[in-house]
Structures are given as structure tokens and as C-alpha cells.
C-alpha positions as CSV (number, residue, x, y, z in Angstrom):
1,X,8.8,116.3,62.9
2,X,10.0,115.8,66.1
3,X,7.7,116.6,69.2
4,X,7.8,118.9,72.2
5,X,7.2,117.8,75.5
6,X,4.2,120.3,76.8
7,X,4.9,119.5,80.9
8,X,7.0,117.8,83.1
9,X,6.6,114.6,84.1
10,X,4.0,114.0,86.5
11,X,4.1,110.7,88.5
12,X,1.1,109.8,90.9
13,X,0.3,106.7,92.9
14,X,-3.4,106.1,91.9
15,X,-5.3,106.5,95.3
16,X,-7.9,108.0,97.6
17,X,-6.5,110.4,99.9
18,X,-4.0,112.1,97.5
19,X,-0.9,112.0,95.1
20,X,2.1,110.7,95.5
21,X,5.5,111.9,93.8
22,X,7.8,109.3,91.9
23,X,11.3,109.8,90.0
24,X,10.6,109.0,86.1
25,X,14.2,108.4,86.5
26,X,14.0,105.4,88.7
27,X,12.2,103.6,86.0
28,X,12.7,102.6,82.5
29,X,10.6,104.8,80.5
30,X,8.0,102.9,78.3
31,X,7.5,102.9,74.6
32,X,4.1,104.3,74.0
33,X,1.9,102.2,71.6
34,X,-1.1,103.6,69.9
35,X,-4.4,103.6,72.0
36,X,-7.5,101.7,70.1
37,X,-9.6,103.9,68.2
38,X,-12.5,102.4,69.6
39,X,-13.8,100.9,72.3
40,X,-14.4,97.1,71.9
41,X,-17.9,95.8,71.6
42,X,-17.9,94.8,75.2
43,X,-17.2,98.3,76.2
44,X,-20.5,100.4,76.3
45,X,-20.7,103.8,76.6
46,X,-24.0,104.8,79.6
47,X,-26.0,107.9,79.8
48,X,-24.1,110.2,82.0
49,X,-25.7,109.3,85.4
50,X,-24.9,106.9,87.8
51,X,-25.5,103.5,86.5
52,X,-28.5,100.3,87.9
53,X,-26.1,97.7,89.4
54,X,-27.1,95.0,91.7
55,X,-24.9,96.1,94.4
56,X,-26.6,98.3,97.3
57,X,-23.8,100.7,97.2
58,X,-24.1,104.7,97.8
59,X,-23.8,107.0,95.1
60,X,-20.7,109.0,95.8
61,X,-20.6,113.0,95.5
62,X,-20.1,114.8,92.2
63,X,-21.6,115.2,88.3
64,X,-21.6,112.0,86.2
65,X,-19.1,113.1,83.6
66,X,-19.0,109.8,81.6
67,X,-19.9,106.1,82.6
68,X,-19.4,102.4,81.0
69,X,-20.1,98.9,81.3
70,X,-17.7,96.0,80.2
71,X,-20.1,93.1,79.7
72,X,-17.4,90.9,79.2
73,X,-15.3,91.8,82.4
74,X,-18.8,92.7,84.5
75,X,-17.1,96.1,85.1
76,X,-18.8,99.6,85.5
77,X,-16.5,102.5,85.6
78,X,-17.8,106.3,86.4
79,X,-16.0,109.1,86.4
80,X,-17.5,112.1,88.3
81,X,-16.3,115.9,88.5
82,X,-16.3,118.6,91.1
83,X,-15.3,116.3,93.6
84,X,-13.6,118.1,96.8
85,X,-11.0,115.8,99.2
86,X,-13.4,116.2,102.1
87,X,-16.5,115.0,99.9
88,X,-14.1,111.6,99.2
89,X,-13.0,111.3,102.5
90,X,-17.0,111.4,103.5
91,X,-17.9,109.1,100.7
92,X,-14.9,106.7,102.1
93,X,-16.7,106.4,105.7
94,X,-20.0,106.3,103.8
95,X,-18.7,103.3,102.3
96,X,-17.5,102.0,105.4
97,X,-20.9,102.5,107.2
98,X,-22.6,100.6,104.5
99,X,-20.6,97.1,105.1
100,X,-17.6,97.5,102.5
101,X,-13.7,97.9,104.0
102,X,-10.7,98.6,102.6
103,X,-8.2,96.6,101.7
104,X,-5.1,98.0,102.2
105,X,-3.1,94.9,103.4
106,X,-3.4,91.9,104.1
107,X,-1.4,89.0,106.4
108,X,-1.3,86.1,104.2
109,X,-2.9,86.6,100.7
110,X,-1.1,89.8,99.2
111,X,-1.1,91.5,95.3
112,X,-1.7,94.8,93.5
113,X,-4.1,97.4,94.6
114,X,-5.2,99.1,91.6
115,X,-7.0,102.5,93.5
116,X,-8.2,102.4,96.7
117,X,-10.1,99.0,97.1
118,X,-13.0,98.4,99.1
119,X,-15.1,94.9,99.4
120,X,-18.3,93.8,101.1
121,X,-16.9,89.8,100.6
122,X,-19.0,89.8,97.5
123,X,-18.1,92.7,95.4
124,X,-15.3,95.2,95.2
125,X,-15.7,99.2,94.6
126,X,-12.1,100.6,93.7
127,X,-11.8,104.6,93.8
128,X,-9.1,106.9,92.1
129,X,-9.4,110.4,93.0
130,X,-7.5,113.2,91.3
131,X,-7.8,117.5,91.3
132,X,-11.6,117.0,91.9
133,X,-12.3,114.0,89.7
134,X,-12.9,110.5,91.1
135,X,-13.2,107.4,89.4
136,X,-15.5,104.6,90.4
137,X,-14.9,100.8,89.3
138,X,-17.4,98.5,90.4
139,X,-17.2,94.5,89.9
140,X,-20.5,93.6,91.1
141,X,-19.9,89.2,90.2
142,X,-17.7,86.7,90.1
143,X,-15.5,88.0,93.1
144,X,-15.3,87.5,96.5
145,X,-12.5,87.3,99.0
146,X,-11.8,83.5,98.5
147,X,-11.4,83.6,94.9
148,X,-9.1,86.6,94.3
149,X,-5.8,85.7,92.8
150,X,-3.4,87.2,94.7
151,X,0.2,86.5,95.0
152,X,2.7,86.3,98.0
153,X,4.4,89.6,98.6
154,X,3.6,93.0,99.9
155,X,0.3,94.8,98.4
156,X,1.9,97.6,96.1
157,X,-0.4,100.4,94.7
158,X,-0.1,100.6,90.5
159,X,1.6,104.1,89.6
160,X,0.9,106.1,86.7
161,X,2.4,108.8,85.0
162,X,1.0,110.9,82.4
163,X,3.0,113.6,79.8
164,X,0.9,115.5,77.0
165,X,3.6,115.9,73.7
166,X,2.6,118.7,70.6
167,X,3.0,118.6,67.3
168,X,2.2,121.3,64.9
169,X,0.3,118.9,62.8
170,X,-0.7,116.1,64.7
171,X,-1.6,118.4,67.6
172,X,-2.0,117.1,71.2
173,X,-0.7,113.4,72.1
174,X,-1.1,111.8,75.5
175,X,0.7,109.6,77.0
176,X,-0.7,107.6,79.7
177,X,1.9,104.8,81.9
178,X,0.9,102.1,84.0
179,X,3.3,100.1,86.3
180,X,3.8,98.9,89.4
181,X,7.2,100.3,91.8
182,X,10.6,98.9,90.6
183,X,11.7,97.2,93.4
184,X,8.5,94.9,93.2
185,X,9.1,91.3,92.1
186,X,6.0,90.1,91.1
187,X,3.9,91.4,87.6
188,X,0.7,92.9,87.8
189,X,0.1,91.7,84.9
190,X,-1.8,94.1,83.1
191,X,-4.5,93.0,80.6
192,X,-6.8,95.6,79.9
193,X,-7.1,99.2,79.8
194,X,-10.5,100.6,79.3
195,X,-10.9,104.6,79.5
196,X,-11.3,108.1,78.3
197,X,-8.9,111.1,77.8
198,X,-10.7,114.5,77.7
199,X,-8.5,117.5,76.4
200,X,-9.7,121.1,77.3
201,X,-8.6,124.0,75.1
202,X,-9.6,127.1,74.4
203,X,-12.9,126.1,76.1
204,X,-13.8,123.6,73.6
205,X,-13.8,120.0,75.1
206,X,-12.2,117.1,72.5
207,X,-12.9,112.9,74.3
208,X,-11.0,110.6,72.9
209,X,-10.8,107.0,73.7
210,X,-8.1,105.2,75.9
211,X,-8.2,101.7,75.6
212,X,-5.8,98.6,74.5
213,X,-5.5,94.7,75.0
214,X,-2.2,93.5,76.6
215,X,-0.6,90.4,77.2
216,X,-0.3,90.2,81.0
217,X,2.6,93.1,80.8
218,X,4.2,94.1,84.1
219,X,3.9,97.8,82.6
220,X,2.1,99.5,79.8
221,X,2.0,103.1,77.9
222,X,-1.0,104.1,75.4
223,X,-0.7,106.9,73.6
224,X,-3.6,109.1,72.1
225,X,-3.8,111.2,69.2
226,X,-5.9,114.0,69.6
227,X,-5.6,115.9,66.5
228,X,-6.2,118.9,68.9
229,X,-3.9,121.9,67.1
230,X,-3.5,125.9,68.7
231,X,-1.1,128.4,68.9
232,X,1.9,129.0,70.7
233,X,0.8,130.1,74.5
234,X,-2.2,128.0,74.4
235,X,-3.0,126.4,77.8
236,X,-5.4,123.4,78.8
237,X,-6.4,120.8,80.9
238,X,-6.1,117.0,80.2
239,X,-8.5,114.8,82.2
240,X,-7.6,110.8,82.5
241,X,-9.2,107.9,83.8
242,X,-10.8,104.7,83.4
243,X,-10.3,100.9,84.8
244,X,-7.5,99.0,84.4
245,X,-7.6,94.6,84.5
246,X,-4.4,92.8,85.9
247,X,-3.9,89.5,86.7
248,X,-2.6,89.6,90.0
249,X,-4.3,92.8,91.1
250,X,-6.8,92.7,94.3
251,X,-10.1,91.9,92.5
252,X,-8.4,91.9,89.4
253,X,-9.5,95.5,88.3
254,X,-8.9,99.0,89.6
255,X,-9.4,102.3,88.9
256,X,-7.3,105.4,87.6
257,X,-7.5,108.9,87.5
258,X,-5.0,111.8,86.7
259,X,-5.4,115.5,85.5
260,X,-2.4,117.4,84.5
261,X,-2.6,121.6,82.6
262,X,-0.9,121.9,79.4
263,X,0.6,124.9,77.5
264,X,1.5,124.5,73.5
265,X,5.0,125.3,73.2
């Protein structure tokens, strides 16, 4: 049965202080493969507070809504909700305060920025902030500023785009798109994509998994079933976000976050 598209296309470059728009059009669009069910093992799902890490890092504004740990990667990832602009752009000078600055370019050495990237020389804190919801990756080991792989070239934020599609029996799919801008030479070089989707209706909350394995692809586009059904009229919230592991990213992890209303056709 074929599906119905629920929204536009909405196209955001994943940072800090805001959204950016960018033309689907300018792009080939991806082929959406099947998100894993499940997390793998080295994906742990935390208590809903912020989690121990060995970084002395302040805890940012906002309610836990989920948190995990990658033991193989050394990632944690939180996402938090009722997060205002102003509390970010406190949190960001917080940061700054504390010893960590932000990479936003650099002379010599040059990649992807996956979020907004911060970095003490030891350990990186990337943020991805979205209609109230921000999303904290910390790598806490195994990074510094000598050791990043980087390659030559200008540092180019990752976009994404997320699209909800419906189908009568299948209910509510998402659609989530990574990639870097078109005109960039270089590959991010995605590897991993570790996250949740949370899909509001009705006022009952559904969390599904958002996660896959890649083989260093410049781009990428999971898809997750929801099995979410309503009627015609229907309207909800989808909530995104997670960490995202690239090759030639700054730190070689970042965060994403993106939030997007739905109406069932």
C-alpha cells in the first residue's frame, strides 16, 4: 500500500544556537534502510539522570529524558527536555568557564563537526539542541586534540533531515537522514548511529530504537517502524536524537537532535 508523506521536509544543520534551512532538492534523496530492532550489547540503556563520568563537566539545564553508554565506543549520550535557547546559550558559557572551547574551525587540521563541539584537550562534549530538547555526547577517553583524525578541508557541520510517512497498517515510519553539504569533497564517513525516536500521539508516548552499523558511508537514512496507527486528523510530535560515529568527524562522534509535529493524513 503505498504511503503518505505526513509533513514536509524539514532540513536542519545539527547545532547549538539554532536551525538551519536546506533544499532536499539540492541533494540526492537517500534510500531508507530498516533501523536495528535493538540496541547492540555495547549500547546500554541508564536511569534517566545525568550519568557518573570521569570528566568534571557541568550538568546542563533540563529533565533527563533518556541516557546511554556505548562501552565499546566510551560514549555517553543524554538527551534532556524543556530546554529554552537562553538556558543553552548559558550552559555554552558555563562550559566555557569551566576550561572546554569550541571548535568551530580550525587553521591547519580541519573535518566534520557533528553538533556543536567543545574540548578541554582531553575530552570532547558535543551538543545538538532542538525545540527545547538538547542532546549531550560525551567521549570522556581516548581523545585529545593530537590524535583526532581530521582531514584537510573546511570544517562542515553534518545535516539531517527528518520526514514521518503513514500507513494505515504499519502506522507511523520515520525517516531520519544524515549527510554532510553537497559541495563537500571529503566523506564523513559515518559508522554508527546510536539513538532513540519518541512518537507522541494522542498523549500516549511510543520509544523506539534508532540505531544501525554502516560502512564508513558519506550519508545514511534509517527508518523506524513504529506500529503507531490513528485516525485521520490525528496530530503528534516526533522527538529524535542520539550520537552519531564518523570517521573523519572532529572527535569522531557528535550529537543529533530534531523534533518535527505530525498529522495522519
Amino acid at each position: 500500500m503505498n504511503q503518505k508523506r505526513l509533513i514536509a521536509l524539514i532540513v536542519c544543520v545539527i547545532a547549538l544556537m539554532g536551525l538551519m534551512r536546506y533544499r532536499s532538492q539540492s541533494r540526492e534523496l537517500l534510500d531508507a534502510v530498516s533501523s536495528d530492532p535493538e540496541p547492540p550489547e555495547s549500547v546500554v540503556l541508564l536511569d534517566a539522570q545525568w550519568p557518573e563520568t570521569g570528566m568534571d563537566l557541568p550538568v546542563p539545564p533540563g529533565t533527563v529524558r533518556w541516557a546511554m553508554a556505548d562501552r565499546e565506543k566510551g560514549t555517553h549520550t543524554v538527551q534532556l527536555q524543556s530546554v529554552s535557547e537562553e538556558a543553552v546559550k548559558e550552559y555554552t558559557a558555563t562550559l566555557k568557564k569551566a576550561g572546554y572551547q569550541e571548535i568551530s574551525r580550525r587553521d591547519e587540521e580541519t573535518g566534520f563537526s557533528i553538533g556543536t563541539v567543545f574540548t578541554d584537550g582531553s575530552s570532547m562534549v558535543s551538543l545538538a539542541y532542538s525545540q527545547h530538547t538538547l542532546v549531550v555526547t560525551l567521549m570522556e577517553q581516548g581523545w585529545s586534540t593530537e590524535n583526532s583524525t581530521l582531514k584537510s578541508g573546511k570544517l562542515s557541520n553534518v545535516h539531517i533531515n527528518g520526514y514521518a510517512t503513514y500507513d494505515p497498517e504499519a502506522g507511523v515510519r520515520v525517516v531520519t537522514e544524515l549527510f554532510a553539504p553537497k559541495s563537500e569533497e571529503d566523506s564523513p564517513g559515518f559508522t554508527q548511529v546510536s539513538g532513540w525516536v519518541i512518537l507522541i500521539l494522542n498523549g500516549e508516548q511510543t520509544v523506539c530504537y534508532l540505531g544501525a552499523e554502516t560502512d564508513a558511508q558519506d550519508a545514511v537514512a534509517l527508518a523506524v517502524s513504529t506500529g503507531v496507527t490513528g485516525q485521520t486528523g490525528d496530530r503528534g510530535t516526533v522527538i529524535l536524537g542520539g550520537t552519531v560515529h564518523a570517521d573523519n568527524a572532529v572527535g569522531g562522534a557528535g550529537s543529533f537532535a530534531m523534533s518535527f509535529d505530525i498529522q495522519i493524513p
